[in-house]
N, C-alpha and C positions, 0 to 999 in steps of 0.2 A: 653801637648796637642797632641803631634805626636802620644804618645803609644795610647791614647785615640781613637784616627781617627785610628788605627791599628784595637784594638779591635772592632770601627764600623764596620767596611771594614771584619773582621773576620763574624761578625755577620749576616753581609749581604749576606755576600756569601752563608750561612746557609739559608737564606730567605725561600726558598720553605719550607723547613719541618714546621718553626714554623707556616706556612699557615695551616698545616695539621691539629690540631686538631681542629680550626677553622670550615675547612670546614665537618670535622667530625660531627660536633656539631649540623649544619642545617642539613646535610644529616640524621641526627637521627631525627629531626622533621620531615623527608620529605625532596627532593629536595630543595636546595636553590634557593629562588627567584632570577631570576637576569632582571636586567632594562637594556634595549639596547638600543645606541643612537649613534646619529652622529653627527660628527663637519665641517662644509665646508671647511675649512681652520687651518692649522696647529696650534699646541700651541707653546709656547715659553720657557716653564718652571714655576716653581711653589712654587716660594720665590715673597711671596704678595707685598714686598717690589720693589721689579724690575718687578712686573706683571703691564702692561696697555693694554691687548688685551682681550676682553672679549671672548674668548676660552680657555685660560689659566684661567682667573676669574671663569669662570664655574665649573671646579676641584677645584680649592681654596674654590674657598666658601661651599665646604661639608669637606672639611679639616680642616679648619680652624671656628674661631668664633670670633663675632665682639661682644660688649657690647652689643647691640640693633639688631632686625631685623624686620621683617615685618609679620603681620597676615597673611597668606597664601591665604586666602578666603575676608579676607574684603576689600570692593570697597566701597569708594576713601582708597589709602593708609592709614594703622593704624601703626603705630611704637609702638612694644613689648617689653619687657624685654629678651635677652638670655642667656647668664652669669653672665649678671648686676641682684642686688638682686632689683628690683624696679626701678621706671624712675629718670632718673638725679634730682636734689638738683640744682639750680642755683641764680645767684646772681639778686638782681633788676635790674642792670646794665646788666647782662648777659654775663660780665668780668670773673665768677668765676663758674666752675660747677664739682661737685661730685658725683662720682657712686662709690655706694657699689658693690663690687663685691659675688655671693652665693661660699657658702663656700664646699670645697670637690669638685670641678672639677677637673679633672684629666686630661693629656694629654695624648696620644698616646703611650704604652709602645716603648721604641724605646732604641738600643744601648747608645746613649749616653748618658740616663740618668745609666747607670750601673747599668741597674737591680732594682733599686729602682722607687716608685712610684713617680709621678711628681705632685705637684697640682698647680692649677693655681692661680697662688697670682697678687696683682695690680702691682708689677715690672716687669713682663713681657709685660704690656702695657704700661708702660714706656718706658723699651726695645724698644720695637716693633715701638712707636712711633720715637726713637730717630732714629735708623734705617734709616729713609727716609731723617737725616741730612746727615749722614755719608758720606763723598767724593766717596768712597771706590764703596759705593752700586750702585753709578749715577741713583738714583732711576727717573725716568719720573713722580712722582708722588710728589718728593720733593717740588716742586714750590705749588701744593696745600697747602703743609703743613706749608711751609714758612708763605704762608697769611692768617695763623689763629694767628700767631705773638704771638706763645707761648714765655715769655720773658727767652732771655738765651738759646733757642735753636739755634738760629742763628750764635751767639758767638760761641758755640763749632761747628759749621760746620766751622766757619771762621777762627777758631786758628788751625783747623786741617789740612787746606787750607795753613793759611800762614807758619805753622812751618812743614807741611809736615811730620805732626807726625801721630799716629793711632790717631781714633777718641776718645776722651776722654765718657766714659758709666756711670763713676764712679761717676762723679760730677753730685750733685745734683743742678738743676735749678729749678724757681721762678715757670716758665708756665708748671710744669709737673713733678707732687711729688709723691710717694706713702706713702698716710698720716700714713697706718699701711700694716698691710698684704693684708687688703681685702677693702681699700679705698682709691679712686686715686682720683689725684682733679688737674683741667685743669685751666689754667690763661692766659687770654689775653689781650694786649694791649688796644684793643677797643673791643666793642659788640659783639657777634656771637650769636646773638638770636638761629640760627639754626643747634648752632652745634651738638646736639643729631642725624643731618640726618650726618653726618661723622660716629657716633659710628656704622651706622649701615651697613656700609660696610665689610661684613667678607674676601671677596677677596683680600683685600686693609687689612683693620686694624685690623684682626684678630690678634690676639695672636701669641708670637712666643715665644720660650724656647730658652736662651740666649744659653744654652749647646748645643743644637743642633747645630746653627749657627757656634758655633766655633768646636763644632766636623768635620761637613762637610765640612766648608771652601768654597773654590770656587765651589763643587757637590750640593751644597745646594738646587738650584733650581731643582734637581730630588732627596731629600729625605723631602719633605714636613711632620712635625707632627707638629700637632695640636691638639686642644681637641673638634673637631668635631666628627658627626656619621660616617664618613669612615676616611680610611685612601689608600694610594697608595701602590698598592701590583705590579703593572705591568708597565710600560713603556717603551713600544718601541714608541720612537722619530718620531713624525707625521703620524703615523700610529695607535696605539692604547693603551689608558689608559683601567689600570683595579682596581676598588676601592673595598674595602670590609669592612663590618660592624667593626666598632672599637669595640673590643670586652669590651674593657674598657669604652666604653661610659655609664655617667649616667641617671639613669632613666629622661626621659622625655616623655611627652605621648601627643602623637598629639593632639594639640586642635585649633581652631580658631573660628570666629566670624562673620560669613558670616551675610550679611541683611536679613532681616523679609522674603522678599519679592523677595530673590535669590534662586529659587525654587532646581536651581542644587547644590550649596552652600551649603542649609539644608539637602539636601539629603547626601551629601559627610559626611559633619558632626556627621549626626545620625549614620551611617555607620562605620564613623573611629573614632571618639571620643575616646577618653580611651585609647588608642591604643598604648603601647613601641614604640618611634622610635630609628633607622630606621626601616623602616616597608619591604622595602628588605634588601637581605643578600650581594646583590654584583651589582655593575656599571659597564656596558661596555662600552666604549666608543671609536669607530672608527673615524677614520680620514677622509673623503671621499670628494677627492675633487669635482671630477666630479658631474652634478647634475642627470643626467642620474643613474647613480649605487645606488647612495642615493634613490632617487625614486624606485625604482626595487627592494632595499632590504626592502623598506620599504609593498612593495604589496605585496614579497615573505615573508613575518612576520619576519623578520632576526632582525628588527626595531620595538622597541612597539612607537615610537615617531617621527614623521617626522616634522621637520620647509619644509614645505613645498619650494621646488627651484623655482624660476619665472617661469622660462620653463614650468614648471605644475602647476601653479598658476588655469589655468582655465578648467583644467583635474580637478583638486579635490574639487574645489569650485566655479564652475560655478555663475557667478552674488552675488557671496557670503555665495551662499548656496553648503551645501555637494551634491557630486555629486550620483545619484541613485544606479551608481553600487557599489559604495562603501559605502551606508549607507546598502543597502541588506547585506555586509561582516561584520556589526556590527563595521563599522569603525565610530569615533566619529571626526567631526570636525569643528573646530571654525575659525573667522577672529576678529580682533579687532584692531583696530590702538594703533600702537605701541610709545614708543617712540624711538625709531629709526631716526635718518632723516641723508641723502645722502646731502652732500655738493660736491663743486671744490674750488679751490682756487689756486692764485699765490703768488707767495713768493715775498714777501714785500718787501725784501733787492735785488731781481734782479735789475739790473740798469737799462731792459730796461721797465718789465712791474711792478716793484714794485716802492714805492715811492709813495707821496699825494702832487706832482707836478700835477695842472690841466689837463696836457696833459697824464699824467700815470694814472690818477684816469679816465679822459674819456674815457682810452682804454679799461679797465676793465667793465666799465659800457656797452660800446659797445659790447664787447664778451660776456657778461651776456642778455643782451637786445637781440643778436642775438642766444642764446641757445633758441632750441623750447622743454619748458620740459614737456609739455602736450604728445606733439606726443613724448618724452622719455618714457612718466611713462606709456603710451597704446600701447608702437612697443616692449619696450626693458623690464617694467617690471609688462606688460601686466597687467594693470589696478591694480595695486596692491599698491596703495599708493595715496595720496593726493596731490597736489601740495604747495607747504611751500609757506609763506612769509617773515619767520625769522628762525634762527636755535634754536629756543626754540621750543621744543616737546612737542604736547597735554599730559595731564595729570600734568601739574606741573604750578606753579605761575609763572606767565609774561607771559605767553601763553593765546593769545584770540581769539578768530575764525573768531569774524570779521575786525582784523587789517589787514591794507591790504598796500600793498607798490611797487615799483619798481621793487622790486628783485620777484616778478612772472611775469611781462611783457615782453610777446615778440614782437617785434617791428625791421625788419629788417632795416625801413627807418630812424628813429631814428637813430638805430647803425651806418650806414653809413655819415648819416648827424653828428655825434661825433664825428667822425672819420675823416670827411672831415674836419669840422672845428678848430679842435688842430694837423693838420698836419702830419696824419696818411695817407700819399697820395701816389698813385702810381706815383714816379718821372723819373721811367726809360722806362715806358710804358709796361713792361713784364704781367702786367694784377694783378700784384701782390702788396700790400700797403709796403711801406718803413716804419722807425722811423721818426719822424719830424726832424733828421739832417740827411738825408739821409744814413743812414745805411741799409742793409740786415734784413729784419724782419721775424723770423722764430721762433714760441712757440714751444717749444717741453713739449710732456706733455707724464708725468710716466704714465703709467699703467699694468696692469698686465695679463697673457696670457690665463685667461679660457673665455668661450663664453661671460659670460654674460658683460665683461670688452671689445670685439672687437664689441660688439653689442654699447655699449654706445662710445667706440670710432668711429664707422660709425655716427652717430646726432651729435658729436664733428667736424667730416669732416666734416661733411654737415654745421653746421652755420658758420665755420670759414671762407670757400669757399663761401657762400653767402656774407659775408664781405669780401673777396680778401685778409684776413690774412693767410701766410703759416701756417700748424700746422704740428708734426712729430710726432711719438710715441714711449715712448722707453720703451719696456716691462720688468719687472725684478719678483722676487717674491714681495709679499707684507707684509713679513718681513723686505725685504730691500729696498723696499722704503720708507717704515716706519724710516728707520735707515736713508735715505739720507735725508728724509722729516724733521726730527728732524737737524741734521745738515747744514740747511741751504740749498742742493746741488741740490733741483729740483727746474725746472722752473713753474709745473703748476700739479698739481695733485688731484685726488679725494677721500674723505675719506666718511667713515658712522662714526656718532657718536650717541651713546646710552646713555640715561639720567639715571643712578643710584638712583638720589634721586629725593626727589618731586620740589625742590626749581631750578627753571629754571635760577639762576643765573650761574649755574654750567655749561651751552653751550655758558654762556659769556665767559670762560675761555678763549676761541678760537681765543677773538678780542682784551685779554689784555694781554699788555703790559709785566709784567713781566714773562707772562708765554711761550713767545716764543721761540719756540724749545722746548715746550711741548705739553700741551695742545693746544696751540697757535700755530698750525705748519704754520699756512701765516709767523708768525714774524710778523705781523701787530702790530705799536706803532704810540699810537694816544694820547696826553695827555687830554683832552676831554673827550674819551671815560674810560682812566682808571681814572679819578676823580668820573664820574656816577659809573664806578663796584665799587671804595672802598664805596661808599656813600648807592650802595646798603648792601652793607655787614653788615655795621651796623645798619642798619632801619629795626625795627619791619614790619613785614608784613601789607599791609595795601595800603590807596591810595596812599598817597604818596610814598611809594615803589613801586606800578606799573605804577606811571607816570613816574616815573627813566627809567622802562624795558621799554615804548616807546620811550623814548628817545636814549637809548642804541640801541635798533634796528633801529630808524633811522638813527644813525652816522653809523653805520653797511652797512646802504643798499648806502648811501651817496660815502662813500670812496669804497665800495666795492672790498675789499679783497676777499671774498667769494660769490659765488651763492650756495643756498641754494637752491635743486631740488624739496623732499618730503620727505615727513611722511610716513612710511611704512605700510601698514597693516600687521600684522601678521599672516601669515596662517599654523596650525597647524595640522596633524593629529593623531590621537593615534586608535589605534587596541581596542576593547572591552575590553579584560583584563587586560587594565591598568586603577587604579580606582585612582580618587581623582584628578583628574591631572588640574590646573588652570594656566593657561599662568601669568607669573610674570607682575609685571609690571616694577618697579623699583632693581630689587633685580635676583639673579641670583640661588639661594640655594631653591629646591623643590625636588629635587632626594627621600631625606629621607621620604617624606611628602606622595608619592605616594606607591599604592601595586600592586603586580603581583595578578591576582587569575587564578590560576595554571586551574581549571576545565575549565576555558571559551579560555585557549590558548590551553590547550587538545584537546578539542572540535572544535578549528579554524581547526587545525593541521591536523586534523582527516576526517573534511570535504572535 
């Protein structure tokens, strides 16, 4: 294995030349298209395995490929076929399910296959899946995979635990077989009606080549190959990725399925239909924290694609609509509510505000009850979002527009009258509230140092100070409070969480039990609420699975670990000469889907 990682490491250092005939090849059709884009916030690396930051997911999912993925164009979600030769095989129970995998997929020519071609067989989703067992990987994403209760997965995570050995690959287990070359068949304990919406994660469960993994070793997450449309040719670390057309990719030719009656849809369709993807030659993609320069590059065309920053929220889309002077520059753009939604929480294991002791759970309710997040979502993110009532995101099942709950109320009098009555009382007169045994009472809450984080910390000051609770703030990155947030180590922090798939049981993660210190960054444990998630797990879709999601969100809003702010809008804009482009909804992979037309950015250029 060492000479092997030698000869990669030889190979790589070569890297530029074998770029060369590549880009030869578009320069003979014409200039290569290239797609330019930004990320607000840094990545982390690019092994799917240890990926849970949806800017690292972004590069993944055009690197990589999941069995399943979504129609680009059709609204409400449609789940596709992508490497799988046709939709899963499952059992009545829905204990057992089978994909065929199409045959002749190839991966990414790459050093450590030695020069030979690579195709993709059902062992490397076996691989790929065991992966997230492995001690070794400390993947953030293991605990999802755990509760699909493949049988025999767990075992080999737990012998590799107690005997302190490498993970065992070799043994084959009951929940997760390759029946032949190109047929993989999934087993579990109880139901998972939904689990075709896992296959269609490719940031997550994309494919991996077991040689690779053991070529690179610990480099792993900067030499990503997969058997998607690009591959990673550039990285510099928080600063900029650069992808390019896998020249081994096979044919596949843009197609989707937009409604009758989605006039821009048919249009894109009639247009690209037929069409080789990827349909550009090459991805840029910059790191740009600041939201000032992102804007700036996006009006000086440097950008064919802006996620528009709050700050210019109503510079570019005034009440919703594009702004004049920039529909005159042929700029196109949209708003849609996203799934997105902005949460806070306290950490459950803190002794003084974690815990489902009455007088912990009133404190909570009272610093919720006194957050004003109206005047939040119109001061700080200038009307750009809706106010939540649960951390289930429109578009997905449990989600309903008119459930309505506690967790939107603001009520200063309330809060104080909680506060007074479970002995959250100012006892030394300083103007400031104690613990009900007379302790110093001081929340310190992470956050992080660009605008839009001291803007929301000023409405944090403001309602803690209407309550007479100290608050303090301690800024760091938000890789690393990410890292402390999992470990137990903050006292009160704020995340966004995005919904991947359509089934809203997936933003329960956050309130169960065994997922804490993952998904679950409160650590909230409540046996109640994890009896309703396993309960939903197994139940077909239907009513009595959405009386479960009311229920779940009222222990949610009850014990409140979390306040749940809003729902985001998404405000997007793209330049003229980017064609085809559809805001995802659940899914992160459309790079390949979109074109450059080279005349209409001439022409920008030129004006």
């Amino acid at each position: 294995m060492t000479q092997l990682r030698r000869r990669v490491a030889l190979a790589l250092g070569a890297g530029s030349l074998a770029l060369g005939p590549v880009m030869a090849a578009a320069a003979g059709s014409g200039a290569p298209k290239v797609l330019r884009v930004a990320l607000p916030t840094p990545e982390t690396g690019f092994d799917p395995v240890r990926t849970s930051d949806i800017y690292s997911a972004g590069i993944n999912a055009h690197i990589f490929e999941s069995l399943y993925g979504y129609d680009h164009l059709a609204r409400p979600a449609r789940i596709r076929p992508r490497v799988a030769d046709g939709m899963p095989a499952h059992s009545d129970d829905f204990r057992v399910w089978t994909v065929r995998l199409q045959r002749g997929i190839r991966f990414a020519d790459d050093p450590a296959f030695q020069g030979r071609p690579r195709e993709l067989v059902a062992q490397d989703f076996v691989y790929a899946f065991k992966r997230f067992a492995d001690p070794v990987n400390a993947s953030p994403n293991w605990s999802s995979v755990a509760e699909l209760r493949m049988p025999g997965l767990a075992a080999l995570r737990e012998r590799a635990l107690e005997d302190k050995q490498p993970f065992d690959y070799d043994t084959e287990i009951e929940g997760l077989r390759a029946l032949d070359r190109y047929t993989l068949q999934f087993r579990f304990e109880r139901p998972q009606p939904r689990f075709v919406e896992f296959l269609t994660a490719s940031a997550t469960f994309g494919a991996v080549a077991r040689e690779v993994v053991e070529a690179y070793g610990d480099a792993l997450p900067a030499h990503p190959v997969g058997t998607g449309p690009f591959r990673l040719v550039q990285w510099r670390r928080t600063s900029l990725m650069v992808l390019e057309r896998n020249p081994g990719y096979r044919e596949v030719l843009w197609d989707a399925e937009p409604a009758a009656d989605d006039a821009e849809g048919q249009a894109w369709a009639q247009r690209l239909r037929g069409r080789r993807l990827p349909l550009v030659d090459r991805v840029e993609v910059a790191v740009v924290e600041a939201a000032q320069p992102r804007w700036l590059s996006f009006l000086n065309g440097q950008l064919d694609l802006l996620a528009v920053p709050q700050e210019f929220a109503n510079q570019a889309l005034p009440g919703g609509e594009l702004a004049p002077n920039l529909r005159k520059r042929g700029i196109q753009g949209w708003r849609t509510l996203a799934t997105f939604t902005q949460l806070s929480f306290f950490n459950m294991e803190h002794p003084v505000v974690g815990g489902n002791a009455p007088h912990q759970v009133a404190f909570r309710r009272a610093v919720w009850l006194a957050l004003d997040v109206p005047r939040e979502i119109r001061l700080v993110f200038r009307s750009q979002g809706v106010q939540a009532e649960s951390m289930i995101s429109p578009h997905g099942t449990g989600y309903r527009a008119g459930f309505r709950s506690e967790n939107s109320t603001h009520d200063l009098a309330r809060a104080r009258a909680l506060l007074d009555l479970y002995g959250w009382v100012d006892r030394d007169g300083d103007g400031w509230r104690e613990t009900p045994d007379g302790q110093p009472l001081v929340v310190e809450m992470a956050t992080e140092a660009e605008q839009i984080s001291r803007e929301r910390d000023e409405q944090y000051k403001r309602a803690f100070d209407a309550i007479r609770v100290r608050i303090t703030f301690r800024a760091a990155k938000w890789p690393e409070n990410l890292k402390a947030a999992r470990a137990g180590k903050l006292m009160m922090w704020r995340v966004g969480s995005a919904a991947t798939r359509p089934d809203g049981q997936q933003a329960l993660q956050r309130l169960y039990g065994p997922e804490a210190g993952n998904a679950n960054l409160a650590r909230f444990r409540l046996a109640a609420f994890d009896r309703v998630f396993e309960q939903l797990t197994v139940l077909p879709d239907g009513p009595e699975r959405e009386a479960l999601f009311e229920q779940a969100k009222r222990l949610a809003v009850a014990y409140a670990p979390y306040k749940v702010h809003l729902h985001h809008y998404a405000d997007v804009l793209a330049h003229g000469w980017l064609v085809g482009y559809r805001r995802p909804v659940f899914w992160y992979d459309w790079w390949h889907l979109v074109d450059i037309d080279p005349d209409a950015r001439a022409a920008a250029a030129a004006a």
